[in-house]
PyMOL Python script that loads the backbone (N, CA, C, O; Angstrom):
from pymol import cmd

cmd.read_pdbstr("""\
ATOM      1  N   UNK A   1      57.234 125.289 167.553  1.00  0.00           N
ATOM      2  CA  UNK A   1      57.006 125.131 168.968  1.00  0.00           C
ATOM      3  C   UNK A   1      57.736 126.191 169.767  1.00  0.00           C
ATOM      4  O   UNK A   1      58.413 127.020 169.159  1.00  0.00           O
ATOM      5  N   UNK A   2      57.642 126.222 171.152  1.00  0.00           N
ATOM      6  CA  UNK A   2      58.270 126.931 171.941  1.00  0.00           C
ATOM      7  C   UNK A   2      60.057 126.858 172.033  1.00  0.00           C
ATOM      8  O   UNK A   2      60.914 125.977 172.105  1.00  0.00           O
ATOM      9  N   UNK A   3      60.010 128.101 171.990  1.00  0.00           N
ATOM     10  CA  UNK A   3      62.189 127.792 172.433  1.00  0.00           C
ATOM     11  C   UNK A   3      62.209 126.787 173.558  1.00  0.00           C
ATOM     12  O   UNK A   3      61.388 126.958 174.459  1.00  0.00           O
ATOM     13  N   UNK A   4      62.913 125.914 173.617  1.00  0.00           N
ATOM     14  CA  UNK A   4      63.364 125.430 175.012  1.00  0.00           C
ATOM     15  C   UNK A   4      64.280 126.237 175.680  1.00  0.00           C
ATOM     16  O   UNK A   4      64.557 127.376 175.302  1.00  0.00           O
ATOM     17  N   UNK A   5      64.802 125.650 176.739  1.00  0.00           N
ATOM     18  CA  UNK A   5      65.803 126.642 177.764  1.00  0.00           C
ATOM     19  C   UNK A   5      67.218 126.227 177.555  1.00  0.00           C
ATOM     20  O   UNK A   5      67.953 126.422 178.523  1.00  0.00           O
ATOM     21  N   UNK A   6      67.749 125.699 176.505  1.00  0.00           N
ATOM     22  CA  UNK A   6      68.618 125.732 176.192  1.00  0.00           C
ATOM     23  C   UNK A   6      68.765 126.742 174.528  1.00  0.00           C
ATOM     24  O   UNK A   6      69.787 127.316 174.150  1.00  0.00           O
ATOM     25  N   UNK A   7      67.483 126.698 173.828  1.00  0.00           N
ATOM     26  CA  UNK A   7      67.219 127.932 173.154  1.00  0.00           C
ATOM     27  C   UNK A   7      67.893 129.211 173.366  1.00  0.00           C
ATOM     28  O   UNK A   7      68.804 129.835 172.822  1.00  0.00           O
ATOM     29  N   UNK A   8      66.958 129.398 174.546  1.00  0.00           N
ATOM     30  CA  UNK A   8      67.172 130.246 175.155  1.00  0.00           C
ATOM     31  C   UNK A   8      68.504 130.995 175.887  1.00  0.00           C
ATOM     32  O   UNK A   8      68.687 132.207 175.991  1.00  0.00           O
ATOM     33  N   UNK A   9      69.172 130.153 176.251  1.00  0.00           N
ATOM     34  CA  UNK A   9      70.483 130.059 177.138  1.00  0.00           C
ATOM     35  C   UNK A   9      71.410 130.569 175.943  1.00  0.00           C
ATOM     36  O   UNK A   9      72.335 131.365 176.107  1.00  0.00           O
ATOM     37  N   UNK A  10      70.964 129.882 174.449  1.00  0.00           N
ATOM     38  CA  UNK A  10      72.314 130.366 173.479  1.00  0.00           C
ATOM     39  C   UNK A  10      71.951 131.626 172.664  1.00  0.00           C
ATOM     40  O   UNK A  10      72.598 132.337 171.895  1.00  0.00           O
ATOM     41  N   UNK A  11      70.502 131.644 173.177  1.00  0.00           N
ATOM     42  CA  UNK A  11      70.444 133.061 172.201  1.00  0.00           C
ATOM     43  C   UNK A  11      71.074 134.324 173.167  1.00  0.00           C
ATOM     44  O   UNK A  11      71.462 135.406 172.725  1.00  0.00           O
ATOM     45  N   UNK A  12      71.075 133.989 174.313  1.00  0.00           N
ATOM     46  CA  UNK A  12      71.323 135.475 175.282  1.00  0.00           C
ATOM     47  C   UNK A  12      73.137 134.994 175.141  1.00  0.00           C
ATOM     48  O   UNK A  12      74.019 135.852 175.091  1.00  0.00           O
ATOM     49  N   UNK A  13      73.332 133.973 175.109  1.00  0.00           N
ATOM     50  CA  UNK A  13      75.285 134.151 174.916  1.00  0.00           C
ATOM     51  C   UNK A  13      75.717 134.620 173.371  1.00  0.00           C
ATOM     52  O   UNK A  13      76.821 135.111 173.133  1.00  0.00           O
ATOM     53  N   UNK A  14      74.525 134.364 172.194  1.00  0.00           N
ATOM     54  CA  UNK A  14      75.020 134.987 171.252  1.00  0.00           C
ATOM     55  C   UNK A  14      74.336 136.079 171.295  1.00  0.00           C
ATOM     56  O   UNK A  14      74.780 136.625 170.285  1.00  0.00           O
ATOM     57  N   UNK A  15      73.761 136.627 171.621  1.00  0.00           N
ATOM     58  CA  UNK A  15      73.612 138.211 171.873  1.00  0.00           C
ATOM     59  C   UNK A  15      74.551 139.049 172.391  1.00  0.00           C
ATOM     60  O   UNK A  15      74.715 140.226 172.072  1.00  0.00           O
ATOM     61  N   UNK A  16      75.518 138.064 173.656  1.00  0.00           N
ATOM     62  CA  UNK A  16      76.534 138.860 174.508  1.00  0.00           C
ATOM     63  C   UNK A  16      77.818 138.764 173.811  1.00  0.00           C
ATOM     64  O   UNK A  16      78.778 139.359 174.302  1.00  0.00           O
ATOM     65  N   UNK A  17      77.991 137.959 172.516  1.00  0.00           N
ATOM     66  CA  UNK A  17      79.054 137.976 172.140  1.00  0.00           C
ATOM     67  C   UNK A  17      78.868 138.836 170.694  1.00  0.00           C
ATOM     68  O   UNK A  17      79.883 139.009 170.018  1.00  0.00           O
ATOM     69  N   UNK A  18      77.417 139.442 170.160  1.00  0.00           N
ATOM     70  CA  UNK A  18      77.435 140.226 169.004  1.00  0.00           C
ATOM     71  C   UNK A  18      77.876 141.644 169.657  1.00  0.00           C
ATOM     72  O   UNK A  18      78.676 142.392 169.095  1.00  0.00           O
ATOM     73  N   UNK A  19      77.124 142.001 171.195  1.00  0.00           N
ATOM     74  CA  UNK A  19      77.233 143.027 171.449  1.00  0.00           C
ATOM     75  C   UNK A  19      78.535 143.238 172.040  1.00  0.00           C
ATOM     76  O   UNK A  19      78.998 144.376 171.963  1.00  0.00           O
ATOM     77  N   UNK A  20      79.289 142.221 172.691  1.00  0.00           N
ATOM     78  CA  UNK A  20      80.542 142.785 172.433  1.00  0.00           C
ATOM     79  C   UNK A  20      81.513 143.152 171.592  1.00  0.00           C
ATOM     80  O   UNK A  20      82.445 143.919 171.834  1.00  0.00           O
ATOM     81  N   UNK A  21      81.243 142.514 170.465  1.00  0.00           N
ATOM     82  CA  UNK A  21      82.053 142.583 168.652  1.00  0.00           C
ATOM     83  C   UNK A  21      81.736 144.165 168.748  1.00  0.00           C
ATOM     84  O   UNK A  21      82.654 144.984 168.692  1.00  0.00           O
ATOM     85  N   UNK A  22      80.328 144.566 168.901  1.00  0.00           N
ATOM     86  CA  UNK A  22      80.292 145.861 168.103  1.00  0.00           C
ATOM     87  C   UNK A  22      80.830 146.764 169.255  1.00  0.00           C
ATOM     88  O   UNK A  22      80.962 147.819 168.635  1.00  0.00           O
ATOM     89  N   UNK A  23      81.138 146.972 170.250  1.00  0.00           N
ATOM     90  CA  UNK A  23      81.891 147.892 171.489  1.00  0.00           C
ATOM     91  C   UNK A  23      82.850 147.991 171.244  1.00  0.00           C
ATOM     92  O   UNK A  23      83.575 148.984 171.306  1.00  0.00           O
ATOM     93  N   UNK A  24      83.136 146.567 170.779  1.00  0.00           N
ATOM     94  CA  UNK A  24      85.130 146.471 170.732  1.00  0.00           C
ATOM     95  C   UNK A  24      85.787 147.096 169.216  1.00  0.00           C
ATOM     96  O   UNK A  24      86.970 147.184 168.887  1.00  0.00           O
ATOM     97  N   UNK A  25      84.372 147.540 168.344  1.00  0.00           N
ATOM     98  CA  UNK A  25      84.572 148.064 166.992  1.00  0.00           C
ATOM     99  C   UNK A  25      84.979 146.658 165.698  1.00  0.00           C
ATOM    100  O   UNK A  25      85.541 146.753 164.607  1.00  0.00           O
ATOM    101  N   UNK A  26      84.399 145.414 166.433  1.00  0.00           N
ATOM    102  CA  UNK A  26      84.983 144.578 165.721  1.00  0.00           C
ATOM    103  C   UNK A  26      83.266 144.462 165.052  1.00  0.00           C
ATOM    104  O   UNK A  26      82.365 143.996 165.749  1.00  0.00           O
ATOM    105  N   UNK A  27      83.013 144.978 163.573  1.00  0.00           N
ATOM    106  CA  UNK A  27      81.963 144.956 162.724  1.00  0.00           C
ATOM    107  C   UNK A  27      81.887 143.801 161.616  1.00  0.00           C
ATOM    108  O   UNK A  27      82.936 143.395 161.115  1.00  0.00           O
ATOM    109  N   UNK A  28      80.699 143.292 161.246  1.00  0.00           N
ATOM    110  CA  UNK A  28      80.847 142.302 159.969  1.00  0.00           C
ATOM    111  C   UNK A  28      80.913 141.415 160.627  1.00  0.00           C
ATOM    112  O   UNK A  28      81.801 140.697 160.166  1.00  0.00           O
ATOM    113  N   UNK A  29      80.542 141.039 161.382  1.00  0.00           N
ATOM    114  CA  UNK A  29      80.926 139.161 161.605  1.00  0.00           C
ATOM    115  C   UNK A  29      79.697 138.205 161.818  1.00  0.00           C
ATOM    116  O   UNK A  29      78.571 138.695 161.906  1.00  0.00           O
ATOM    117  N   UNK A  30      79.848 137.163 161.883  1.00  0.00           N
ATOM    118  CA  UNK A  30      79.003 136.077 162.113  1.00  0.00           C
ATOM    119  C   UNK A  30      79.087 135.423 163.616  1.00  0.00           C
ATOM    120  O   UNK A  30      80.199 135.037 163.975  1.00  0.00           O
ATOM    121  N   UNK A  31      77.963 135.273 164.528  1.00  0.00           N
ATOM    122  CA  UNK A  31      78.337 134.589 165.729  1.00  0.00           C
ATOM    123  C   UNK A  31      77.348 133.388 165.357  1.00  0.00           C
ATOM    124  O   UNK A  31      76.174 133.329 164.991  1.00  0.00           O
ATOM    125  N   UNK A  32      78.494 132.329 165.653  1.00  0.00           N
ATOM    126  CA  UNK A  32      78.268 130.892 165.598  1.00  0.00           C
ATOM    127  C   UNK A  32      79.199 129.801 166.399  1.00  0.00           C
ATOM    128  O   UNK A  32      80.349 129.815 166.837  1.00  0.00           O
ATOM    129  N   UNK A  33      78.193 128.906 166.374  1.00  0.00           N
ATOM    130  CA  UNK A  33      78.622 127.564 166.985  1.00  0.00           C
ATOM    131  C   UNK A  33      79.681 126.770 165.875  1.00  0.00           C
ATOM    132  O   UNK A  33      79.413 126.300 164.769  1.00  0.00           O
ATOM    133  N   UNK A  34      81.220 126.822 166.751  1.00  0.00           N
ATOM    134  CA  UNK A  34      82.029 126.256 166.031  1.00  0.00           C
ATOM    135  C   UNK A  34      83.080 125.565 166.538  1.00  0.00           C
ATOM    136  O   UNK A  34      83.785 125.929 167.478  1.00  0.00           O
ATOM    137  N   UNK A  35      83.180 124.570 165.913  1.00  0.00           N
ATOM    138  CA  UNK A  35      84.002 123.300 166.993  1.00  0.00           C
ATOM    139  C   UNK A  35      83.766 123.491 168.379  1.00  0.00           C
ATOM    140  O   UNK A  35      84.646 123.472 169.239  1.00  0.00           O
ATOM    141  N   UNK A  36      82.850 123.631 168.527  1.00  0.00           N
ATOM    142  CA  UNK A  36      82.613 123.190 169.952  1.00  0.00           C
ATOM    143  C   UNK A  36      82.112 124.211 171.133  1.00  0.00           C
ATOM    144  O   UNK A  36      81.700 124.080 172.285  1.00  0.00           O
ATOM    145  N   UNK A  37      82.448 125.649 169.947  1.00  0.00           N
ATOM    146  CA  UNK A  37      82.149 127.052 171.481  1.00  0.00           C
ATOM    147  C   UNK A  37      81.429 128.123 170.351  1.00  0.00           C
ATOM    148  O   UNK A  37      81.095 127.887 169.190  1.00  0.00           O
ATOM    149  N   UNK A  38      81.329 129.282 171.073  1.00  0.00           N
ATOM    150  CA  UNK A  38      80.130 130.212 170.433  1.00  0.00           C
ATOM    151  C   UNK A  38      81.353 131.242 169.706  1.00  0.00           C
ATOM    152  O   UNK A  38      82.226 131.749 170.411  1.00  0.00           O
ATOM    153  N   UNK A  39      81.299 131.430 168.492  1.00  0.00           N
ATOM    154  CA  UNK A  39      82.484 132.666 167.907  1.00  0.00           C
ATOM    155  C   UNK A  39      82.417 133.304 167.792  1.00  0.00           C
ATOM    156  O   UNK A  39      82.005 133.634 168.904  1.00  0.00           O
ATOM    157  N   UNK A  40      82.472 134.793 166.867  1.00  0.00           N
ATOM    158  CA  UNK A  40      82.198 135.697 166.769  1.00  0.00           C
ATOM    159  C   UNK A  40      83.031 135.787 165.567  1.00  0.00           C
ATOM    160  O   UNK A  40      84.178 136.000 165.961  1.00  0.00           O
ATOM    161  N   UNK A  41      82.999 135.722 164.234  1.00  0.00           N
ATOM    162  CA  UNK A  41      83.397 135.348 163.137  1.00  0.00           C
ATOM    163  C   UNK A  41      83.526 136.355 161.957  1.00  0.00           C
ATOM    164  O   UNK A  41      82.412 136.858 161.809  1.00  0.00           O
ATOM    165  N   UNK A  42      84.458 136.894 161.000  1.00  0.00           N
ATOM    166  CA  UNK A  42      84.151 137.455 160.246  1.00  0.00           C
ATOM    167  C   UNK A  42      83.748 137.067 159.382  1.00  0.00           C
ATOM    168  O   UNK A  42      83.905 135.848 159.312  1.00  0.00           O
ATOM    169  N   UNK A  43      83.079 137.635 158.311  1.00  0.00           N
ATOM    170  CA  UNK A  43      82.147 137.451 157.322  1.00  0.00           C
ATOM    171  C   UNK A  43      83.238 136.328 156.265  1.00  0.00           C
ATOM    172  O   UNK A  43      82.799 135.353 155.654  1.00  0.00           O
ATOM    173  N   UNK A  44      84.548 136.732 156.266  1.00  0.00           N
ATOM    174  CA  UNK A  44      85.119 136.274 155.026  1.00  0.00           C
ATOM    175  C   UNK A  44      85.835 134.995 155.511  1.00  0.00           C
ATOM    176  O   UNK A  44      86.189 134.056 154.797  1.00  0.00           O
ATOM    177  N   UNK A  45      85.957 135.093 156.579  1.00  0.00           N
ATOM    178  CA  UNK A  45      86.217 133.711 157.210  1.00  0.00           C
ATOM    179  C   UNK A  45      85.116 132.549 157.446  1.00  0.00           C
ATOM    180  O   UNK A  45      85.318 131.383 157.109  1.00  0.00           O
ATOM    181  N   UNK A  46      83.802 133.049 158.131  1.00  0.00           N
ATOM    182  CA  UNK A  46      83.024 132.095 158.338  1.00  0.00           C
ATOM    183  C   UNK A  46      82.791 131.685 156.807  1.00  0.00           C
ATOM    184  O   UNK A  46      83.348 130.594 156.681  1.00  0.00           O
ATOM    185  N   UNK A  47      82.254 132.042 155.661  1.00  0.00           N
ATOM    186  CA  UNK A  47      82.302 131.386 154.339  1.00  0.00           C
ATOM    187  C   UNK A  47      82.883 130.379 153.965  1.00  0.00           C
ATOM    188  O   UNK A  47      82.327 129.633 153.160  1.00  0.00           O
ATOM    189  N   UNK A  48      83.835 130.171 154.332  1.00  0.00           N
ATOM    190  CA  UNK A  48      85.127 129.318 153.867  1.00  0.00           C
ATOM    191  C   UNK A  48      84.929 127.747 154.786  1.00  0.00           C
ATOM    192  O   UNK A  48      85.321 126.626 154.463  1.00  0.00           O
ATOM    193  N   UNK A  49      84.240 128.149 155.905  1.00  0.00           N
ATOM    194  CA  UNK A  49      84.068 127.176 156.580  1.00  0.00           C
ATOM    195  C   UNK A  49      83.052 125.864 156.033  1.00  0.00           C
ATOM    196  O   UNK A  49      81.822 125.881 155.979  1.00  0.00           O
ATOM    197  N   UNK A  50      83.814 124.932 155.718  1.00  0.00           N
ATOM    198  CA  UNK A  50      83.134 123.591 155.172  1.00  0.00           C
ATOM    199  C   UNK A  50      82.377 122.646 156.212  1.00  0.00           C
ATOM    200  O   UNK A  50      82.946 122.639 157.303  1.00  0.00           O
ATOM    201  N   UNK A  51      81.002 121.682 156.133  1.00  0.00           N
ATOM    202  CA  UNK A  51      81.202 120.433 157.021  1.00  0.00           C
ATOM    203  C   UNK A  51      80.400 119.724 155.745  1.00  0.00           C
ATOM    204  O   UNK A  51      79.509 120.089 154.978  1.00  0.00           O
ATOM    205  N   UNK A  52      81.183 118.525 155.925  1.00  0.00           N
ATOM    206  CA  UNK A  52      81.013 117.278 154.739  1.00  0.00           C
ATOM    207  C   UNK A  52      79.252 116.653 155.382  1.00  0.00           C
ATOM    208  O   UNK A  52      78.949 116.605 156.574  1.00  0.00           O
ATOM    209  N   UNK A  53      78.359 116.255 154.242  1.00  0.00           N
ATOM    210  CA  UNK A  53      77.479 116.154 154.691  1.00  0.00           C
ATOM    211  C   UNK A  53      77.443 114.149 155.077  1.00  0.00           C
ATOM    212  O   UNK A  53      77.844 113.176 154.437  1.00  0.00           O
ATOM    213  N   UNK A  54      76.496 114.372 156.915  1.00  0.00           N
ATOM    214  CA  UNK A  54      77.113 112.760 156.800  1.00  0.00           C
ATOM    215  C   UNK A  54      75.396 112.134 156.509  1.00  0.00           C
ATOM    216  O   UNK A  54      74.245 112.413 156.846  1.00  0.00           O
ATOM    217  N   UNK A  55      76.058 111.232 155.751  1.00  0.00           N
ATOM    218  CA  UNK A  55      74.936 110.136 155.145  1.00  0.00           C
ATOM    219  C   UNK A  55      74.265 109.910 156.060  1.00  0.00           C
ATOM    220  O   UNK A  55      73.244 110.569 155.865  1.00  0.00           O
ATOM    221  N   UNK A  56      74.172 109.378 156.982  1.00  0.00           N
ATOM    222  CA  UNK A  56      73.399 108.794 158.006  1.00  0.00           C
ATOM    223  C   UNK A  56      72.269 109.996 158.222  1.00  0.00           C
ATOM    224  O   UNK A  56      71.107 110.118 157.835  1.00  0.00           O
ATOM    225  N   UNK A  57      73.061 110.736 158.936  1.00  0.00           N
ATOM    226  CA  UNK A  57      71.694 111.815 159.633  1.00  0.00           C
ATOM    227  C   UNK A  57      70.595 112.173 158.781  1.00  0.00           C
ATOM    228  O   UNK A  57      69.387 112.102 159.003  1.00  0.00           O
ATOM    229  N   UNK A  58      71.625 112.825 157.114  1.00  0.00           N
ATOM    230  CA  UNK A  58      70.782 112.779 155.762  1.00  0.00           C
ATOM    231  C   UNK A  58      69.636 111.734 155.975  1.00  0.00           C
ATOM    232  O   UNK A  58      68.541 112.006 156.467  1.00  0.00           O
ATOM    233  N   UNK A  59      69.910 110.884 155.673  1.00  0.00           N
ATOM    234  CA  UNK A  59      68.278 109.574 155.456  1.00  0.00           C
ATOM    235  C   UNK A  59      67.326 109.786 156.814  1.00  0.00           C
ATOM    236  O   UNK A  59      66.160 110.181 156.787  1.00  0.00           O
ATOM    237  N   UNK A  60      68.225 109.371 158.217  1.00  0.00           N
ATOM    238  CA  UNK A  60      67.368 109.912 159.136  1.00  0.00           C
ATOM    239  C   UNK A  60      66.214 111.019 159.220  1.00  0.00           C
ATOM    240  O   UNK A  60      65.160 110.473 159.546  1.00  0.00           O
ATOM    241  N   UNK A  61      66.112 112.017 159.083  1.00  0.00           N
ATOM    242  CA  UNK A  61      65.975 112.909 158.463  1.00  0.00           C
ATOM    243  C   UNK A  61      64.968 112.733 157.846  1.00  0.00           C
ATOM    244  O   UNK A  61      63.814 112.698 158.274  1.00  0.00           O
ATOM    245  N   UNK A  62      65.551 112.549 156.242  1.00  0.00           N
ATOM    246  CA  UNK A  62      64.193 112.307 155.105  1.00  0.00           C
ATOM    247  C   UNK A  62      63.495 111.037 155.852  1.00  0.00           C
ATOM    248  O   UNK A  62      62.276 111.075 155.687  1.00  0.00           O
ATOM    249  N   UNK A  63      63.838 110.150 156.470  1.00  0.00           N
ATOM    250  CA  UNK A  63      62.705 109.498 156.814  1.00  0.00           C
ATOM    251  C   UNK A  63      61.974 109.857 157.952  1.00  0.00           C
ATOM    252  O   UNK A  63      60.812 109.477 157.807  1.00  0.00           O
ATOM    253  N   UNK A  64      62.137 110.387 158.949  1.00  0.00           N
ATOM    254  CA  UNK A  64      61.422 111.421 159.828  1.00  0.00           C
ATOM    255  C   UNK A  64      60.471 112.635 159.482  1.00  0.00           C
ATOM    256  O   UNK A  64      59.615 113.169 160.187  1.00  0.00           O
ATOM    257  N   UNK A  65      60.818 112.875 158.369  1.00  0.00           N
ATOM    258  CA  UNK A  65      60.312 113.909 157.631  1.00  0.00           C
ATOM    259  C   UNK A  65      58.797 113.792 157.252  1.00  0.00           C
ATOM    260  O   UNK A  65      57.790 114.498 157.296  1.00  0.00           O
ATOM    261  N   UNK A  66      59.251 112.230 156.763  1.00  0.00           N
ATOM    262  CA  UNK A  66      58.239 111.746 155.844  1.00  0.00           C
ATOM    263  C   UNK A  66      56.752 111.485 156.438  1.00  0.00           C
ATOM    264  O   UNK A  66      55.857 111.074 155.700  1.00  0.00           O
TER     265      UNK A  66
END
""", "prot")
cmd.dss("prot")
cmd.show_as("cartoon", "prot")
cmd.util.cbc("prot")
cmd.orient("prot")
């Protein structure tokens, strides 16, 4: 379907935070949503980053799916 406008809204803040990484000479990274705000991440750090998968949403999910 179409982006919505909140789509939208996070792709132009992670655009403004890749293109500042690369001005500032800061190369290699990942921009993502993390605890709560938009990052700008290096490669060897964002990896490391875990989230436990929760049961609930899982089934939700496969049964929405279905």
């Amino acid at each position: 379907g179409a982006p919505s406008a909140m789509d939208a809204i996070m792709a132009a803040r992670m655009s403004e935070l890749a293109i500042d990484a690369l001005l500032d000479d800061r190369d290699n990274r990942i921009i993502g949503y993390v605890d709560g705000a938009l990052r700008g991440l290096p490669y060897k750090e964002a990896k490391e980053i875990t989230y436990p998968i929760q049961e609930e949403q899982y089934e939700l999910v496969s049964i929405l799916s279905s």
